[in-house]
Backbone as CSV, one residue per row, in Angstrom:
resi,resn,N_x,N_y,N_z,CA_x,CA_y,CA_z,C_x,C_y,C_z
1,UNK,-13.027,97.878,-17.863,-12.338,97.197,-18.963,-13.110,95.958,-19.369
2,UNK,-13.401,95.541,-20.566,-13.851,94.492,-21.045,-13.466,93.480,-20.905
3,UNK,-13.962,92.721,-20.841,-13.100,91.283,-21.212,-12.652,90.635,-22.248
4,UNK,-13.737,91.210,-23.810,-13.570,90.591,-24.567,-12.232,91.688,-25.507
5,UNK,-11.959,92.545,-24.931,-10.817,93.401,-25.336,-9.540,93.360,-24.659
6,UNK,-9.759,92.473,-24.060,-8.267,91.521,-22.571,-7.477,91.980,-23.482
7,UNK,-5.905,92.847,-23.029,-4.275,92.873,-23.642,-3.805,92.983,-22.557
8,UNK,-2.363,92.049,-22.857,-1.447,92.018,-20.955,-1.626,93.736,-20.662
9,UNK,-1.023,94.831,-22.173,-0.991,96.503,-21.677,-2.257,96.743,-21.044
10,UNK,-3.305,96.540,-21.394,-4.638,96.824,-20.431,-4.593,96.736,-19.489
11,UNK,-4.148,94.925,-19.157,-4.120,94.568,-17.126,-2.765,95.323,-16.659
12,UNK,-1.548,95.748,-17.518,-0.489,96.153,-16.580,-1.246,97.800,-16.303
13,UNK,-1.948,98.583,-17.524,-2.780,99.870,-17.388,-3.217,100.354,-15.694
14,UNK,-4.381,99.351,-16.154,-5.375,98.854,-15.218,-4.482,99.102,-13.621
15,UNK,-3.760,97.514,-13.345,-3.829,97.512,-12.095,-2.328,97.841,-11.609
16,UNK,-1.391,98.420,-12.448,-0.236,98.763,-11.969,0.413,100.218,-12.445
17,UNK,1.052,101.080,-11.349,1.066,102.704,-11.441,2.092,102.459,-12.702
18,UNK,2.927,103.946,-12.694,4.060,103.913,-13.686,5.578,103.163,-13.145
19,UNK,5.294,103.355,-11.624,6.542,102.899,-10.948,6.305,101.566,-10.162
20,UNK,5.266,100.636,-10.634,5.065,99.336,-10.602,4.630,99.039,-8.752
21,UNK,3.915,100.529,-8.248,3.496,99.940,-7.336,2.212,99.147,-7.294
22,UNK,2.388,98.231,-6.567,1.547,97.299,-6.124,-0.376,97.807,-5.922
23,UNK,-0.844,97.380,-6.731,-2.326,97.831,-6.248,-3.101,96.489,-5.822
24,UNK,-2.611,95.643,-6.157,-3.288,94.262,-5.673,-3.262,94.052,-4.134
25,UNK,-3.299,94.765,-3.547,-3.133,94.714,-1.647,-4.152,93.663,-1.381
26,UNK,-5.356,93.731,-1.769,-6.322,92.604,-1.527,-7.231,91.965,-2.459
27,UNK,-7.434,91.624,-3.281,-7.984,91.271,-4.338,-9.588,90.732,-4.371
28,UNK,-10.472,90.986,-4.969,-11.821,91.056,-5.204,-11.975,89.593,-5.639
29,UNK,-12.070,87.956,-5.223,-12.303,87.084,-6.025,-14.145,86.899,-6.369
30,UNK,-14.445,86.817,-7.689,-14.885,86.460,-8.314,-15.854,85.023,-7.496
31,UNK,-16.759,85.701,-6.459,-17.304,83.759,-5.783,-18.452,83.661,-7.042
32,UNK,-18.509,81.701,-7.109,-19.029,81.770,-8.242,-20.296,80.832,-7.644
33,UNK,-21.425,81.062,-8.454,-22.483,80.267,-7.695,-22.883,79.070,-7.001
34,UNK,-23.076,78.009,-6.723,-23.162,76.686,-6.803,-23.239,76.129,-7.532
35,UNK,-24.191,77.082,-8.561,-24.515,76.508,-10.112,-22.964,76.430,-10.921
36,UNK,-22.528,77.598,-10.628,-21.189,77.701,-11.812,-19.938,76.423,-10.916
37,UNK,-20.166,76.506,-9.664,-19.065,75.799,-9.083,-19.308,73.824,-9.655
38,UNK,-20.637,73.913,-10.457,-21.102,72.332,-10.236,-20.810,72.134,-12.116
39,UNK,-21.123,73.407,-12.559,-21.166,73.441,-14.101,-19.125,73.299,-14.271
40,UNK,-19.122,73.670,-13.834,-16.617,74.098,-13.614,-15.830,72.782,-13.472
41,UNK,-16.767,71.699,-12.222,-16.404,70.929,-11.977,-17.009,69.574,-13.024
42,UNK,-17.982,69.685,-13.226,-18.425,68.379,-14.566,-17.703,68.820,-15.623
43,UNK,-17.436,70.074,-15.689,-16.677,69.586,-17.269,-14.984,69.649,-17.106
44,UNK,-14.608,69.974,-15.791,-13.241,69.448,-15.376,-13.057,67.705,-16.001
45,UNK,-14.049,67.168,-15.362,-14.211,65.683,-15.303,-14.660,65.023,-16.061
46,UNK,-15.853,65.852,-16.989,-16.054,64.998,-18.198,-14.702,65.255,-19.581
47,UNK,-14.274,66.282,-19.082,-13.016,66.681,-20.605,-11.961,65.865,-20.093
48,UNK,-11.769,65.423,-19.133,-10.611,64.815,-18.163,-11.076,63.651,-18.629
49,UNK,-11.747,62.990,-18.622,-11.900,61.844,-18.858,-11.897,61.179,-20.284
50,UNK,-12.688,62.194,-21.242,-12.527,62.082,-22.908,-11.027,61.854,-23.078
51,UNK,-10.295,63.037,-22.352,-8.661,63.049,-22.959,-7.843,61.876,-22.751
52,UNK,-8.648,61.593,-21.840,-7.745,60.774,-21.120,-8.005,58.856,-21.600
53,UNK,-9.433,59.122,-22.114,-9.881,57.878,-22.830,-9.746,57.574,-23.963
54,UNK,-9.682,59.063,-25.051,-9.145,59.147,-26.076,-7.916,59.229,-26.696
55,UNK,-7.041,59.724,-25.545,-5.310,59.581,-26.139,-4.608,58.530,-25.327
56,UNK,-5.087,57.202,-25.186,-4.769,56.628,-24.700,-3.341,55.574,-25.186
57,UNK,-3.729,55.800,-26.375,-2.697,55.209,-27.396,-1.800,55.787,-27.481
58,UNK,-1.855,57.564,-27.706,-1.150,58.458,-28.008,-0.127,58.525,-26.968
59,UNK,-1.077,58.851,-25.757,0.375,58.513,-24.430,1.089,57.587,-24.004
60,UNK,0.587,56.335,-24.279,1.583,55.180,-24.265,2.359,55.417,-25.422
61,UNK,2.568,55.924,-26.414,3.310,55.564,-27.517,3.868,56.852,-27.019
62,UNK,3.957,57.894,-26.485,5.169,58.932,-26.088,5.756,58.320,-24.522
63,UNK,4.907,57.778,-23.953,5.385,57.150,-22.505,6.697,55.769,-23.184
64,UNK,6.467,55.146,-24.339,7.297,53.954,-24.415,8.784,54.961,-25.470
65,UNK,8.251,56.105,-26.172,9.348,56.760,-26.338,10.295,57.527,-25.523
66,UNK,9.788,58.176,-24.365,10.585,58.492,-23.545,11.459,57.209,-22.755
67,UNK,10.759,56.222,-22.394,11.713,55.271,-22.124,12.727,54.661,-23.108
68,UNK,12.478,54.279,-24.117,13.656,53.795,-25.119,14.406,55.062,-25.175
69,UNK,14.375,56.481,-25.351,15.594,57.432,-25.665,15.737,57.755,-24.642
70,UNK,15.836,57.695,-23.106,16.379,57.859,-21.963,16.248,57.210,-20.909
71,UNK,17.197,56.716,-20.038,16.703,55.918,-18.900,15.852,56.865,-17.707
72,UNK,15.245,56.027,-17.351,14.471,56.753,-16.106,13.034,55.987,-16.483
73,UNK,12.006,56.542,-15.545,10.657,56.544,-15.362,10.106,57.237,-17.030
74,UNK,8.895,56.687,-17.513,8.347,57.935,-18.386,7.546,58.784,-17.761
75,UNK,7.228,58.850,-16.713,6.243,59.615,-15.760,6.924,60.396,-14.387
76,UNK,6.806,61.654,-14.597,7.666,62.209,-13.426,6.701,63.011,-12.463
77,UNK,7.038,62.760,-10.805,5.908,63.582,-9.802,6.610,63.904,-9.366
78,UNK,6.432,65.487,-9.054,7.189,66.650,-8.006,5.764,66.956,-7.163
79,UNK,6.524,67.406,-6.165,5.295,68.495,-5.288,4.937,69.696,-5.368
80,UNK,4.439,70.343,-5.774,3.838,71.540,-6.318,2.595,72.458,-4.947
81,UNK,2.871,73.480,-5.497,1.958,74.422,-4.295,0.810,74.842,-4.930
82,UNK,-0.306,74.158,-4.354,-1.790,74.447,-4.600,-2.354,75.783,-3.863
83,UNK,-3.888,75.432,-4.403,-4.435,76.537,-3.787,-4.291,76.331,-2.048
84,UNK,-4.289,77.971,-1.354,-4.266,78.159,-0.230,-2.739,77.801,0.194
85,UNK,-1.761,77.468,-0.982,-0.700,76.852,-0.399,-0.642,75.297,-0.285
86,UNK,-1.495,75.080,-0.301,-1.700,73.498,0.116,-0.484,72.619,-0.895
87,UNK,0.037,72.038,-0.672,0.988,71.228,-1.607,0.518,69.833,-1.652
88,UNK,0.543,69.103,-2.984,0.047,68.424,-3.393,1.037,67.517,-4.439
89,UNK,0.821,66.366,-5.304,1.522,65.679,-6.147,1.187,65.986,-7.591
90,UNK,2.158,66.236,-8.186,2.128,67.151,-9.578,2.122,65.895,-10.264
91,UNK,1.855,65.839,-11.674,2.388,64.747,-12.190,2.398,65.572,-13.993
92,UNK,3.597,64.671,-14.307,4.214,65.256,-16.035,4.749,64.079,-16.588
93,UNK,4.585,64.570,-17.565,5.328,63.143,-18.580,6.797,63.782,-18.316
94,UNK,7.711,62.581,-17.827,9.199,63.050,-17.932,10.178,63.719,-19.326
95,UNK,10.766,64.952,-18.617,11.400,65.418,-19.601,12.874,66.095,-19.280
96,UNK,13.211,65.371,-18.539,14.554,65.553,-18.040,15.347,64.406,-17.342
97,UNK,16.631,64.404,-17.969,17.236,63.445,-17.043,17.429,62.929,-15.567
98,UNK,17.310,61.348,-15.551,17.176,61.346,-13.867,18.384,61.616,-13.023
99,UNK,17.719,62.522,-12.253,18.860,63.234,-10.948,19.698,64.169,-11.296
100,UNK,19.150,64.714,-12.012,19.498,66.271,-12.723,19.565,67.237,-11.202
101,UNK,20.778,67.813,-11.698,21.269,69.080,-10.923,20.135,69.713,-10.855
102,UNK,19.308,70.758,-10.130,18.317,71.715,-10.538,18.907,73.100,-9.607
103,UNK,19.894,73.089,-9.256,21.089,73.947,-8.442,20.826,75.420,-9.555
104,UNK,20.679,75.279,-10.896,21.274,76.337,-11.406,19.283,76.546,-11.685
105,UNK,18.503,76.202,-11.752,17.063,76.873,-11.770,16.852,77.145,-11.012
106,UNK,16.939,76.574,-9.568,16.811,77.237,-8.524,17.298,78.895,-8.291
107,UNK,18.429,78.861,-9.067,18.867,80.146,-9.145,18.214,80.752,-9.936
108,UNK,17.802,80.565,-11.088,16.878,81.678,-11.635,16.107,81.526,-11.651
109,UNK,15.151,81.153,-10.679,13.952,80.905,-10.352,13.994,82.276,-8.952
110,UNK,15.038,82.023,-8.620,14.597,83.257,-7.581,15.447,84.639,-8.069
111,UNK,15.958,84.915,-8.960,16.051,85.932,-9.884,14.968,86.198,-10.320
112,UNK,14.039,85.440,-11.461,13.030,85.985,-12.214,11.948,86.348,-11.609
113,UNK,11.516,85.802,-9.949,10.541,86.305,-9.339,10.823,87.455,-8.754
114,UNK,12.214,87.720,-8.167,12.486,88.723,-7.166,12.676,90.395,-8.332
115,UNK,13.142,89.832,-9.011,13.729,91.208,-10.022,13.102,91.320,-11.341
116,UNK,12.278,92.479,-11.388,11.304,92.637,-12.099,12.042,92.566,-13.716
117,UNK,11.135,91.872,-14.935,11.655,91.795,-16.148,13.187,91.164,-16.515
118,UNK,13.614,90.428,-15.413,14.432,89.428,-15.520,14.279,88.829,-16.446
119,UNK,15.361,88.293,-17.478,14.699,87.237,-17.923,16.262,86.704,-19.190
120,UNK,15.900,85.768,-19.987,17.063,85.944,-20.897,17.186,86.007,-22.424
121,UNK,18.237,86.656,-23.337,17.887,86.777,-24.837,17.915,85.147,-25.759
122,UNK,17.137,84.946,-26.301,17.337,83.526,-27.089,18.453,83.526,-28.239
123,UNK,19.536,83.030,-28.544,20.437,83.357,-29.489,19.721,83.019,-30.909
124,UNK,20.064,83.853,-31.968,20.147,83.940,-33.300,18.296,84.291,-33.308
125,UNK,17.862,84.890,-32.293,16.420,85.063,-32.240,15.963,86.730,-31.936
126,UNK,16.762,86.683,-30.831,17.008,88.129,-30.326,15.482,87.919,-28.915
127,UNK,14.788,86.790,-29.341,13.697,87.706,-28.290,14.157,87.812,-26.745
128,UNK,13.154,88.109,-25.829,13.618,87.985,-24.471,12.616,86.658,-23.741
129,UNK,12.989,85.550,-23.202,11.983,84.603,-22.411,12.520,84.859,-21.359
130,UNK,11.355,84.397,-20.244,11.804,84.110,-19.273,11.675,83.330,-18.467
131,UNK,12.351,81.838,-19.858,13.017,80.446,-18.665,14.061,80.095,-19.245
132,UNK,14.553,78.870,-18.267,16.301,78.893,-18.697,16.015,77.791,-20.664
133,UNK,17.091,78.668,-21.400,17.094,78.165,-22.761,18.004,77.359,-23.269
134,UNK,18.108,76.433,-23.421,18.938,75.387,-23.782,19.406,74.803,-22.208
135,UNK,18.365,74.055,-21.540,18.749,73.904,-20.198,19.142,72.054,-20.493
136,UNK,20.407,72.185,-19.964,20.991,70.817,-20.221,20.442,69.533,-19.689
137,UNK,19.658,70.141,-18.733,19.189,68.771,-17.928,17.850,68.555,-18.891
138,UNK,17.432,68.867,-19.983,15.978,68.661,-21.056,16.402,67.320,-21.946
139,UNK,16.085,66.449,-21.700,16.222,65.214,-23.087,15.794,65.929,-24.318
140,UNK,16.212,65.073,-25.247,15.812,65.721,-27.019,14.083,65.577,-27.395
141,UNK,13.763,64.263,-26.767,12.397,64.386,-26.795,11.410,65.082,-25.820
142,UNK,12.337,65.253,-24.708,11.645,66.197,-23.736,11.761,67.860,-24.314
143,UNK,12.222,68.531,-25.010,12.564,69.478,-25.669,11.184,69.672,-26.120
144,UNK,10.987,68.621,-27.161,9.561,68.356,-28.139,8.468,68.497,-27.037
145,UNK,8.715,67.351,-26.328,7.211,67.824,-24.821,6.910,68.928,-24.730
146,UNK,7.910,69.998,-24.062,7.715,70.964,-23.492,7.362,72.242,-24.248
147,UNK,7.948,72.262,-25.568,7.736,73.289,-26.309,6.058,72.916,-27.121
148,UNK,5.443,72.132,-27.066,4.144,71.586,-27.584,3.543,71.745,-26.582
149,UNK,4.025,71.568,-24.726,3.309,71.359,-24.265,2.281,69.853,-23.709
150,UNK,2.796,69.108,-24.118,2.200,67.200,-24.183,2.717,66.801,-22.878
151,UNK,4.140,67.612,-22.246,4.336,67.148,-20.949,3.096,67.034,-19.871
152,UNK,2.335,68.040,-20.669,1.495,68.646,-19.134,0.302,67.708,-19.288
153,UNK,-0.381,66.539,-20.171,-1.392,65.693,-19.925,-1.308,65.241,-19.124
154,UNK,-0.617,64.395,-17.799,-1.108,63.765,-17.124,-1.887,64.448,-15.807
155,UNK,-1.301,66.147,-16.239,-2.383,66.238,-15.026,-3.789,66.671,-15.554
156,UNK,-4.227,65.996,-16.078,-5.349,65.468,-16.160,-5.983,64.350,-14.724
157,UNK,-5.153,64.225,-14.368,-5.226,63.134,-13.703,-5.850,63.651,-12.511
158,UNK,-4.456,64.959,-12.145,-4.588,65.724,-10.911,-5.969,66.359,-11.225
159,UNK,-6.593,66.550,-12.393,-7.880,67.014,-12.156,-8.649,66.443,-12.143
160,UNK,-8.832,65.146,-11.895,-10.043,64.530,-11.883,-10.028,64.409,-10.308
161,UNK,-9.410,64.466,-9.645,-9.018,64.104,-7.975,-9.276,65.339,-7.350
162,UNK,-9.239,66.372,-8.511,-9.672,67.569,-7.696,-8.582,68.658,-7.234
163,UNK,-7.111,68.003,-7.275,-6.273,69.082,-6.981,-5.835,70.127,-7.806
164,UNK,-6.457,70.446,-9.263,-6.175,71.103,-10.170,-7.635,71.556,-10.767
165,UNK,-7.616,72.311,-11.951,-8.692,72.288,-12.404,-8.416,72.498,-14.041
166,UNK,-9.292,72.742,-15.053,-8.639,73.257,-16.356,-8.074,74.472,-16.458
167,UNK,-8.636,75.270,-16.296,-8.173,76.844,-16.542,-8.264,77.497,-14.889
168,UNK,-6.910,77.626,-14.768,-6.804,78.436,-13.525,-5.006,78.537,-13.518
169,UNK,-4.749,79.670,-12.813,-2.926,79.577,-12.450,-2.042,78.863,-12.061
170,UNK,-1.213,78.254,-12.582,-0.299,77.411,-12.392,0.387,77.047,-11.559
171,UNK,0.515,76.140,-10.993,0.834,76.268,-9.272,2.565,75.991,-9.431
172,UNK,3.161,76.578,-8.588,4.500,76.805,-8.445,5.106,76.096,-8.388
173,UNK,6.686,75.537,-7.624,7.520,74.681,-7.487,7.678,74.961,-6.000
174,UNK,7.787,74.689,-4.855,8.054,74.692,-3.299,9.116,75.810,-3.308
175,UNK,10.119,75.494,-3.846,11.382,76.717,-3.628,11.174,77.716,-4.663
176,UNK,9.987,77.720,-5.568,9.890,79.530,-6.063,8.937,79.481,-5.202
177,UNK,7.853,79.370,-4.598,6.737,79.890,-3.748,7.601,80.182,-2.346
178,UNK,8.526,79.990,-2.215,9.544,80.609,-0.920,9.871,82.470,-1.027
179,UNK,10.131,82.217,-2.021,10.379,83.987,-2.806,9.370,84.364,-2.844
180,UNK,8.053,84.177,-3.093,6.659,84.961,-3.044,6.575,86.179,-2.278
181,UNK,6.277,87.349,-2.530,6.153,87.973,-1.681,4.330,87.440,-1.435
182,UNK,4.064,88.656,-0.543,2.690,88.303,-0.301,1.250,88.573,-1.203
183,UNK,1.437,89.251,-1.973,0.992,89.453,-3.092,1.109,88.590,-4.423
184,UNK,2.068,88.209,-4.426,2.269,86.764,-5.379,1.291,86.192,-5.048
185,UNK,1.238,85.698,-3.257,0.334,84.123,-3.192,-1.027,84.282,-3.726
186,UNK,-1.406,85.574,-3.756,-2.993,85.503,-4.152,-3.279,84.930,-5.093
187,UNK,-2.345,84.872,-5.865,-2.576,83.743,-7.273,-3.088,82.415,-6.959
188,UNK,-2.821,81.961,-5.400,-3.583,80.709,-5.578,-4.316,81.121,-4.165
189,UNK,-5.423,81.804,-4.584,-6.216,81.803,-3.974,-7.426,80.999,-4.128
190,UNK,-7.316,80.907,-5.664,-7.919,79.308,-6.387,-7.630,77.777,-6.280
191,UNK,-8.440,77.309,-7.200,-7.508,76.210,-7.593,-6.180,76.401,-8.944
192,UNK,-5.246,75.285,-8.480,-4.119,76.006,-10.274,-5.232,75.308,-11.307
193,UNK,-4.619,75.299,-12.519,-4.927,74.928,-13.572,-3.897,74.539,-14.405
194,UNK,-4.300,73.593,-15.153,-3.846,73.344,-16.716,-3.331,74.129,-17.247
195,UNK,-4.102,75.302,-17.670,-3.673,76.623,-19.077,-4.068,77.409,-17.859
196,UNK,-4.298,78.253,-19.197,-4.680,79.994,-18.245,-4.017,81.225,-18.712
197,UNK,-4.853,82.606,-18.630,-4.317,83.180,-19.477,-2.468,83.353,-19.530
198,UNK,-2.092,82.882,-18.706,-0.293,83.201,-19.140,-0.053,82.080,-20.513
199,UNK,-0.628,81.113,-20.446,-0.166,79.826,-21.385,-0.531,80.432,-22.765
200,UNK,-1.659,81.177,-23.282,-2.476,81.832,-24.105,-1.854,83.694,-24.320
201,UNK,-1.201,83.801,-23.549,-0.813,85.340,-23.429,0.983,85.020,-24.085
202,UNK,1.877,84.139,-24.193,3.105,84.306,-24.686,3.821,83.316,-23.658
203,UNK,2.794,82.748,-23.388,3.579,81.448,-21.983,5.770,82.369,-21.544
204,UNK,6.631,81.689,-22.490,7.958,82.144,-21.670,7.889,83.684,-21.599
205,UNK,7.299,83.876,-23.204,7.930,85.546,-23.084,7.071,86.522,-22.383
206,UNK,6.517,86.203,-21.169,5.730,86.876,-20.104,6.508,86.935,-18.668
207,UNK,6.759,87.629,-18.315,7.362,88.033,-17.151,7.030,87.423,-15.666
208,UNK,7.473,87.319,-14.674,6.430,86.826,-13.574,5.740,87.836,-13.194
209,UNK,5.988,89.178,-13.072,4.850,90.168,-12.388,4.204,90.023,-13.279
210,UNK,4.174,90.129,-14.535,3.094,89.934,-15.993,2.104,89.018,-15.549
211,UNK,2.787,87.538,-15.338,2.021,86.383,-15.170,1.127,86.594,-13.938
212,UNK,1.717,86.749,-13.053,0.836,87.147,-11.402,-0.185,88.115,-11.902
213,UNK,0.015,89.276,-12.726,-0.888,90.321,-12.995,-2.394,89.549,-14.388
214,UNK,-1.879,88.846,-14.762,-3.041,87.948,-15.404,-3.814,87.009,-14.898
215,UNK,-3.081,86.174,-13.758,-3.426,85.291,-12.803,-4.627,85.873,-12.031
216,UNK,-4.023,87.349,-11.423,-4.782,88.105,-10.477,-6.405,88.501,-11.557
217,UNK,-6.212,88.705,-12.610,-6.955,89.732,-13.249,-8.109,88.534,-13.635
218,UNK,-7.515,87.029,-13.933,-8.373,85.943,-14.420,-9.500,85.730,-13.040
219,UNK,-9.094,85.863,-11.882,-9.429,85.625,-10.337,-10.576,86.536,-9.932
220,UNK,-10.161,87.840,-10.445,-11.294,89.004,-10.419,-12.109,89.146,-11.152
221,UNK,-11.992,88.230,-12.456,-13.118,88.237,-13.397,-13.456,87.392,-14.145
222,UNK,-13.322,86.113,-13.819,-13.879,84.575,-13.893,-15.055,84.562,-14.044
223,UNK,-15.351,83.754,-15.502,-16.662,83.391,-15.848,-16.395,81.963,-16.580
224,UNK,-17.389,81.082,-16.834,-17.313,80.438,-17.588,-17.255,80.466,-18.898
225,UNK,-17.594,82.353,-19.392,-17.014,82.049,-21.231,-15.496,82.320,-21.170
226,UNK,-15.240,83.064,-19.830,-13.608,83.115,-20.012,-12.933,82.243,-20.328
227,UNK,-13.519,81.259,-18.927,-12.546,79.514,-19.287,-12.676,78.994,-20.630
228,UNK,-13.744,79.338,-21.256,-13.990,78.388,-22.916,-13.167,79.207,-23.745
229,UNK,-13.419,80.486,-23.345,-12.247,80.690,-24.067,-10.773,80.663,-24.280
230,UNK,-10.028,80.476,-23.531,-8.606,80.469,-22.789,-8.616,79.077,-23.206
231,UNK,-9.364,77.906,-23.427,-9.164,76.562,-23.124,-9.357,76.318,-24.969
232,UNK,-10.227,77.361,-25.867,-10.050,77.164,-27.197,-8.522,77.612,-27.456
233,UNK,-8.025,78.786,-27.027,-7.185,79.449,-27.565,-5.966,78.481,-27.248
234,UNK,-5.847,77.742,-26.387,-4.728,76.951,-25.586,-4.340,75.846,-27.092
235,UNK,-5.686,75.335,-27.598,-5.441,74.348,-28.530,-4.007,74.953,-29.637
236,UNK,-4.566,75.806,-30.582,-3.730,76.109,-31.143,-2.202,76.620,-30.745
237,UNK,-2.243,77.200,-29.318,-0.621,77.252,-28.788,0.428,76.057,-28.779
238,UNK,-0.253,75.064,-28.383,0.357,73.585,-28.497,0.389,73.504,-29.483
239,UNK,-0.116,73.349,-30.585,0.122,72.578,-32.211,1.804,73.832,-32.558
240,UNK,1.761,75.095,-31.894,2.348,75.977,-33.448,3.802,76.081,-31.578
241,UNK,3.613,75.623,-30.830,4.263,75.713,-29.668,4.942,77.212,-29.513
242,UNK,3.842,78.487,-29.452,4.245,79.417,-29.440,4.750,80.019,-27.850
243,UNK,5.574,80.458,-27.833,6.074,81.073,-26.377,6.607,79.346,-25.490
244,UNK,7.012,78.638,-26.521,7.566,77.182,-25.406,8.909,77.161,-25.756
245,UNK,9.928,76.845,-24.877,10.961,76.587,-24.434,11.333,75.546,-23.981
């Protein structure tokens, strides 16, 4: 299969039967040279650093809006599961109220991993996503974050330190990486990333076996025009906030 002909139907084709057994038992990663591992990491750090030198204005002026329309921090850190498992400090621009219940994601967080094509209908839309929609604990401007996507700049941060990278799979929450089966974890057999093809593929309206099955497929066939590409295509998802919730 090509790469430059990538469709989620190809990778579900490809690496999953009709009755969704498992072919990922061990997965082929992609080792990448010294050269590519040194070329991956300078431009982690030089784009990390532009963004981060250049929207400097931009994020204080959404960091001083989240504080005037809600109390709390404008900057929120959870712990998140890195590669190998390793857990590490996430960091997001806040977009939820402080000390929010998370009782009821937790719950469908281990629905949508455990039970295949879980997921829920959006009203007066008809489609199917699969994250929670109209979730009460979202501020009005956190709404705007998340569906653009602007929450996710500060880890920029996490990539300059090394615990992230640009384009790679998204590292979990502690209590969905509990539900993993063992085949899930291979997804971070990497480092996570920023984007990646799920963010570029329909971000909500992708399934988790979907997402794991792109994760897996990015892992087995990692190059550096992949990442340029996934990291062009990412731009325009944020501006038109397609597949955000």
């Amino acid at each position: 299969m090509k790469q430059n002909s990538l469709t989620l139907h190809d990778i579900r084709k490809s690496h999953f039967s009709e009755s969704h057994q498992r072919k990922f038992d061990n997965i082929d990663i992609k080792r990448m040279s010294l050269c590519q591992q040194i070329l991956k990491r300078v431009a982690d750090i030089l784009i990390s650093i532009f963004v981060l030198a250049a929207g400097l204005p931009f994020f204080l002026a959404i960091f001083i809006i989240i504080r005037l329309t809600s109390s709390g921090p404008g900057f929120f850190k959870q712990e998140r599961v890195g590669k190998d498992g390793k857990v590490f400090i996430f960091m997001k621009l806040r977009t939820m109220k402080v000390n929010s219940d998370d009782s009821q994601h937790k719950e469908f967080c281990k629905h949508f991993i455990q039970e295949d094509n879980f997921g829920l209908t959006v009203e007066n839309k008809g489609d199917k996503v699969y994250k929670m929609v109209n979730d009460q604990r979202i501020t009005g401007v956190g709404r705007f974050l998340r569906k653009s996507g602007l929450d996710e700049l500060p880890q920029f941060i996490n990539i300059l330190k090394g615990e992230m990278t640009l384009v790679g799979p998204r590292p979990p929450l502690k209590y969905e990486y509990k539900y993993y089966e063992d085949w899930h974890k291979q997804r971070l057999k990497v480092k996570p990333g920023l984007t990646g093809l799920w963010q570029v593929s329909g971000r909500s309206q992708v399934s988790f076996h979907e997402m794991v099955m792109l994760d897996l497929y990015y892992i087995e066939n990692w190059s550096l025009m992949m990442d340029f590409k996934i990291t062009l295509k990412t731009i325009p998802v944020m501006f038109t906030g397609s597949g955000g919730y």
